[in-house]
C-alpha positions in Angstrom: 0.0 0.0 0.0 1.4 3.8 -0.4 0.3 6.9 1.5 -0.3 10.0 -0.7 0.2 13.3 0.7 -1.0 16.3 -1.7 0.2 19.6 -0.3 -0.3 23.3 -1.8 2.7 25.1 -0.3 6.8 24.1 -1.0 7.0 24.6 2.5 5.0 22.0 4.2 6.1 19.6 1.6 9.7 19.6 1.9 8.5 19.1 6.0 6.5 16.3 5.3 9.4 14.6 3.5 12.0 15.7 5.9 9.5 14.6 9.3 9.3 10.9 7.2 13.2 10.7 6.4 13.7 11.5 9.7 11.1 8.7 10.9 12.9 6.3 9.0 10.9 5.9 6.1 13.3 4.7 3.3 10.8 4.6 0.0 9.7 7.6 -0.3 8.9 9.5 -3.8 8.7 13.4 -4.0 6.4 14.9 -7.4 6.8 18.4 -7.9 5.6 20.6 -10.8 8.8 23.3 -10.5 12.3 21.9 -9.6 12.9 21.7 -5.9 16.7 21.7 -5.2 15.9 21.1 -1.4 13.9 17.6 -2.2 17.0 16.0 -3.7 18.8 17.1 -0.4 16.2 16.0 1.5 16.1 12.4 -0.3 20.1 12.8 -0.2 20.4 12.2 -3.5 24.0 13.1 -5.2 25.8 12.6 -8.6 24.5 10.6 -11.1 26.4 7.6 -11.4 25.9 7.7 -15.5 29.2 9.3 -15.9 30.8 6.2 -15.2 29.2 4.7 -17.2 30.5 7.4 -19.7 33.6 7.2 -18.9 34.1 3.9 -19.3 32.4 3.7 -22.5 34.8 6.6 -23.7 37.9 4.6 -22.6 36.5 1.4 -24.6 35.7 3.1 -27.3 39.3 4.3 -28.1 41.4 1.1 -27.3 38.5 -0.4 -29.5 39.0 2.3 -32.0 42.8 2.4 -32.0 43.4 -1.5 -32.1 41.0 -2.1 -34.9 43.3 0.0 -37.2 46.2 -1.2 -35.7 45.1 -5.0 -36.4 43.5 -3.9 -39.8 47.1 -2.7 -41.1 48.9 -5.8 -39.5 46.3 -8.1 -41.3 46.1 -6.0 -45.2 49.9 -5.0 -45.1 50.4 -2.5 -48.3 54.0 -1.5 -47.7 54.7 2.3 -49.6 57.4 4.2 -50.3 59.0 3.0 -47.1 56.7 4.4 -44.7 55.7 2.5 -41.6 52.8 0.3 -41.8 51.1 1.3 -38.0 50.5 5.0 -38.3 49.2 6.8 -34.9 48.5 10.6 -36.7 45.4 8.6 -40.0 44.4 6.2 -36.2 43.1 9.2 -34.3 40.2 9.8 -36.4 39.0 6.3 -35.9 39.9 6.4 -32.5 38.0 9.8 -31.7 34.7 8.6 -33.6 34.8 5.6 -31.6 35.4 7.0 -28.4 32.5 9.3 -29.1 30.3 6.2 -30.3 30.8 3.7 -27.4 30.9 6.6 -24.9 27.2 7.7 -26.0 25.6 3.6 -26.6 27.1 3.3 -22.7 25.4 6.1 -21.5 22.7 5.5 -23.0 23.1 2.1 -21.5 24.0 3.8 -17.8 21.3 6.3 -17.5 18.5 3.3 -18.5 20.2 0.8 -15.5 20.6 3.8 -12.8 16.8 5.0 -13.8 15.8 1.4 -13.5 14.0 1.7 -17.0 11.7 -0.2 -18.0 9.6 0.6 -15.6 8.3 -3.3 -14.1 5.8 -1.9 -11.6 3.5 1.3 -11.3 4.0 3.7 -9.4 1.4 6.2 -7.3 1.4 9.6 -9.5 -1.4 12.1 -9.6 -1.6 14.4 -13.0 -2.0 17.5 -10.3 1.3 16.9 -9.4 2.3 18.6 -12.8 -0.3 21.8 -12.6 0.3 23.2 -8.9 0.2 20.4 -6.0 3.2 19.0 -4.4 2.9 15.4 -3.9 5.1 12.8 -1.3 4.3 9.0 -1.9 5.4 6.7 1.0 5.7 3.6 -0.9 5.3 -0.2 0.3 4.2 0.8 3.6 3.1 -1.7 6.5 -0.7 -1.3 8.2 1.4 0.1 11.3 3.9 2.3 9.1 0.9 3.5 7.2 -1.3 5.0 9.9 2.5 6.7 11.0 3.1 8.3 8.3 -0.5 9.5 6.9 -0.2 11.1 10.7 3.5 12.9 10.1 1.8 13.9 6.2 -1.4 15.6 8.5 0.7 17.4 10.5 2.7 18.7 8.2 -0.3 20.2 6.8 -1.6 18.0 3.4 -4.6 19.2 1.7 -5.6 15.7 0.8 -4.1 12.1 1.6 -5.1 9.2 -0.3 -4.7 5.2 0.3 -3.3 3.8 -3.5 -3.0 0.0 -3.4 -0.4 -1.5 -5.3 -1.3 -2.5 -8.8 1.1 -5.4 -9.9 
């Protein structure tokens, strides 16, 4: 079951969420229809791990890009004028389009694992959320836990709290 909490001011609703941290409440969504720098403190949320996942791909790309010329010019050897047959300056370009390539596909790849996309279950959302409401969703919460935290939501001053069952 989650607890809904709709709220008209930024105020309360930063409370709400900071009372139900606090209480030890560890799923816990906040909606908002403006950015709200203060609910990704509240929910202690940091850096997006996705740049790893960039920086790998980036790293990958060029040892991919690099050796695939360098194994290409070892396998089709076409000795001229003398010249040396693994070239680093004619590499680079292959080396820079991959890097580019394989650091985009894994971020691509990052930002769907960290956002845990596709989406396997729904989650509570009301559309007011987007117009002029506030929302906090306490999510998988216990008969006990509930009736806690649709009290901490009151208090901190919710225009409307709602019981959503989960819908699996």
């Amino acid at each position: 079951m989650a607890i809904v909490g709709t709220f008209a001011c930024e105020e309360d609703f930063l409370a709400a969420a900071e009372n139900l941290k606090s209480s030890g409440f560890d799923t816990i969504s906040l909606l908002s229809p403006v950015p709200v720098q203060e609910a990704q403190d509240v929910l202690g949320l940091g850096k997006s791990p996705v740049r790893h996942f960039s920086l790998a791909g980036a790293i990958i790309g060029a040892f991919f890009g690099f050796g695939m010329c360098v194994v290409t010019a070892l396998t089709f050897i076409l000795p001229t004028g003398g010249r040396a047959i693994i070239t680093v300056p004619p590499y680079l370009i292959i080396t820079y389009e991959m890097t580019i390539l394989m650091g985009v596909i894994f971020t691509l790849i990052g930002f769907h694992v960290v956002s845990e996309l596709p989406a396997w279950r729904n989650r509570p959302y009301l559309p007011c959320a987007n117009i002029d409401r506030f929302v906090v969703v306490v999510e998988n919460a216990a008969d006990s836990e509930a009736a806690r935290a649709e009290t901490i939501i009151r208090e901190a001053g919710a225009v409307e709290i709602q019981h959503v069952e989960d819908s699996e």
